[in-house]
N, C-alpha and C positions, 0 to 999 in steps of 0.2 A: 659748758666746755666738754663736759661727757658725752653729751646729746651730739655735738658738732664733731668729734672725735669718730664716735661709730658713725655716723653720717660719712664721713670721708673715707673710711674705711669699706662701707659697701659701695661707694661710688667706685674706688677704685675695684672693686670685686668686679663689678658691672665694665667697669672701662676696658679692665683686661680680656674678659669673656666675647665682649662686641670687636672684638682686633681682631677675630674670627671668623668673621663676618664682612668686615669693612676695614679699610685702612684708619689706621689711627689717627692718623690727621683730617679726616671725614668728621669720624670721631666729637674730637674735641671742638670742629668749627662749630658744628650745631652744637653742641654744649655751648660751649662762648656764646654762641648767637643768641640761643633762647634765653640761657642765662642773663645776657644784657638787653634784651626788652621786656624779662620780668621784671627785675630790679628796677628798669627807664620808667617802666609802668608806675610803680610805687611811685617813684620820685614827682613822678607830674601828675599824682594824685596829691603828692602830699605838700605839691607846691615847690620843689624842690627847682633849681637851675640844670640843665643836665649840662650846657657847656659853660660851666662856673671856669674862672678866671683863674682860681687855685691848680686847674688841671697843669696849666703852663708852666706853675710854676718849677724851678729846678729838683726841689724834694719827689715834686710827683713822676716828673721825668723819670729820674733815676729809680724811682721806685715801680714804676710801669717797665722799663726796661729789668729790672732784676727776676720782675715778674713775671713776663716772657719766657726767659730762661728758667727759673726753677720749675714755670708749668711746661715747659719743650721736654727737657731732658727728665724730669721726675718723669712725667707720663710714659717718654719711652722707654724708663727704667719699667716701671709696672708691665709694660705689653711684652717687655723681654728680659723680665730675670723674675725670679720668685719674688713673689706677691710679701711674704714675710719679711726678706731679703730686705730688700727696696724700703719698708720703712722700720726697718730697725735701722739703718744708715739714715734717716731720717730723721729721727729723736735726736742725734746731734748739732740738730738745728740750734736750742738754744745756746749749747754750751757757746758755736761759733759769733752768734747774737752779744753774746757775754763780751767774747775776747775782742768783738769788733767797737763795741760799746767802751771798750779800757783804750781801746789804739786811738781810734778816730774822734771819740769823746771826751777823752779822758776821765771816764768812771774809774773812782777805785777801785781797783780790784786784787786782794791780799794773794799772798804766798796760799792759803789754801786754796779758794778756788781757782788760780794757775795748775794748782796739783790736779784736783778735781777736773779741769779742765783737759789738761796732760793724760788724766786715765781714761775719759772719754774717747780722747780719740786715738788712744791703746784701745778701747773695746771699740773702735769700728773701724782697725787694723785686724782684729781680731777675727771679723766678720768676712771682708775685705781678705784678708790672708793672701797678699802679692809675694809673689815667687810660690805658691801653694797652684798643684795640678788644678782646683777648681778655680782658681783664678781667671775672670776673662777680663776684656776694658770693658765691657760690655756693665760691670760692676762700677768703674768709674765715670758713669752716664747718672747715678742715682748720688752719686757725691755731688757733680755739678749741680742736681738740682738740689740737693741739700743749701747747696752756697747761693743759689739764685735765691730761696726761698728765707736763707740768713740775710743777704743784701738786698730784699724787699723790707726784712721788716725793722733792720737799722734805718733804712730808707723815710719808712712810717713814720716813726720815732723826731725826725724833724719835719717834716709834711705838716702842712696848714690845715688847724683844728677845725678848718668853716664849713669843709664837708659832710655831708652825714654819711649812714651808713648805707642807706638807699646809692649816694651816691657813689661811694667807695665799691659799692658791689657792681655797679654798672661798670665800673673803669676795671674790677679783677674779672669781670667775664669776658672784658674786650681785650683785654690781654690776651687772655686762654684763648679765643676766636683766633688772636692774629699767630699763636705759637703753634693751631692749629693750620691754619694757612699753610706757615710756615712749613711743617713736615708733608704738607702734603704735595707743596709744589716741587717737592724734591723728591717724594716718593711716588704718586701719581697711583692711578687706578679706584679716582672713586667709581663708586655705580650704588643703584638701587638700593635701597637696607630690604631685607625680608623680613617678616612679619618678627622672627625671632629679634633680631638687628635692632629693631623698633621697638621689642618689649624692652630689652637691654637699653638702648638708648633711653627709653622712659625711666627708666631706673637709673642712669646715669648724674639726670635733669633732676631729679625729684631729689635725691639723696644727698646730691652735690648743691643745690641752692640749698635745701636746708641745714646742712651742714656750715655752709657758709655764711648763711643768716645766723647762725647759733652762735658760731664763732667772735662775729664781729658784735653782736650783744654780749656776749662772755668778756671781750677786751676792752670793750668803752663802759661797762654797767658795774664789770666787778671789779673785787681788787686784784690790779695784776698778780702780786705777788701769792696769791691766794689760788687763785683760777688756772696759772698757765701749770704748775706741775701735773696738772689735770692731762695735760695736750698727751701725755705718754699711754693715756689710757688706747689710746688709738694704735700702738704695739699690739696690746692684748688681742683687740678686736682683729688687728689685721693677721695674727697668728694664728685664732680660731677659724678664720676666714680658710687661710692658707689651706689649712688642715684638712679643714672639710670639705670645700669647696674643687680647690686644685689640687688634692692628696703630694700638699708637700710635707716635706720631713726635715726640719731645723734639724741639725748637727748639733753637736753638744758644743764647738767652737762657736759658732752662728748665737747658740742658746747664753751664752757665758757673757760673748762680745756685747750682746743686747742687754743683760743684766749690769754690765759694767757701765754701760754709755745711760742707761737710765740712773742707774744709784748716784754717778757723777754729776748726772744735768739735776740731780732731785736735791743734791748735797748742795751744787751751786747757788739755785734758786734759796734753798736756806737759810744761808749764808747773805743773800742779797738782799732778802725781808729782815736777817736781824739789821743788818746793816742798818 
């Protein structure tokens, strides 16, 4: 999960950096693309179905569409707000996982983690700060994808266990191809990539499938409850990133707000293994 963690965090490093280069939705198609005939690749080595009958079914729908959406607008959170920004607003993925999980499922879920969950997302109000000069909507583009990326993985969570991960991988890079599509038929101006364009895209492809292979052996190999408090490490990295990389500078508000929405999603998960 650590390994899959910093892996998405230089992806995004690289994602950002190539927007400079090429429109974002260029971008991501070739990510999507190459991403889903590495994975395709695996699958029909290892014997796998690529058009499995499970794809139709209503869980993967819903869960193909949430994933469109948190890979559209998270992406264009990263190309246009700080790189730190964007996934500390993102850590409170679980906490909304939790809350969606007690509504639509009916998991229990006690008076403390409601509290825990209530202070999270007081720390990415915090971050967030609407009615505050730094305020833009441009900040509520990295919430949607928050929410796309919570209603993927409720989504999962009833999805048919007959897929592997070969093929789960091919169905999230075909996503990202079409969210890619998607911003570019609206933004327009692909052309050439240059050699630099190329290096970045290389690094884009490399960091982002492994990360995502890592990922998806962390959630079907280990124990949930054990592995996902791990996902937060990927703050860290993308902070460090920030810093050096893009000479950003977290605020002590921004720094607080992300201490709050971790300590909360770390207290909730707690709370859900003693369970």
């Amino acid at each position: 999960m650590v390994a899959a963690m910093a892996g998405f965090a230089v992806e995004d490093m690289f994602l950002k950096s190539v927007t400079a280069h090429i429109p974002l939705g260029q971008a991501l198609l070739i990510f999507g693309l190459t991403g889903a005939a590495f994975f395709a690749i695996r699958a029909k080595r290892a014997g796998d179905t690529l058009l499995h009958p499970a794809l139709l079914s209503r869980p993967l729908l819903l869960r193909s569409g949430f994933e469109v959406a948190g890979r559209l607008f998270y992406s264009l959170a990263i190309a246009l707000t700080p790189l730190s920004t964007a996934s500390a607003i993102l850590q409170a993925t679980p906490l909304v996982v939790v809350a969606g999980a007690a509504l639509l499922f009916g998991e229990r879920v006690g008076w403390r983690r409601w509290t825990a969950i209530t202070l999270g997302f007081a720390g990415v109000l915090l971050i967030l700060r609407p009615g505050a000069q730094g305020f833009t909507l441009l900040s509520l583009v990295t919430v949607a994808g928050m929410l796309g990326f919570a209603g993927r993985d409720l989504a999962t969570r009833a999805a048919p266990p007959a897929l592997s991960n070969r093929q789960l991988g091919v169905i999230g890079m075909a996503m990202l191809a079409i969210a890619g599509a998607v911003i570019l038929s609206v933004t327009g101006g692909a052309r050439l990539p240059d050699p630099t364009a190329l290096a970045m895209l290389a690094g884009v492809i490399v960091f982002g499938i492994a990360g995502y292979n890592a990922l998806t052996i962390a959630m079907r190999t280990g124990e949930v409850s054990v592995v996902t408090p791990f996902r937060y490490t990927r703050l860290v990295f993308a902070m460090i990133l920030g810093i050096v990389v893009f000479q950003e500078r977290p605020d002590a508000l921004t720094l607080a707000g992300s201490a709050l929405v971790v300590a909360s999603g770390l207290y909730t998960l707690s709370r859900a293994r003693r369970a």
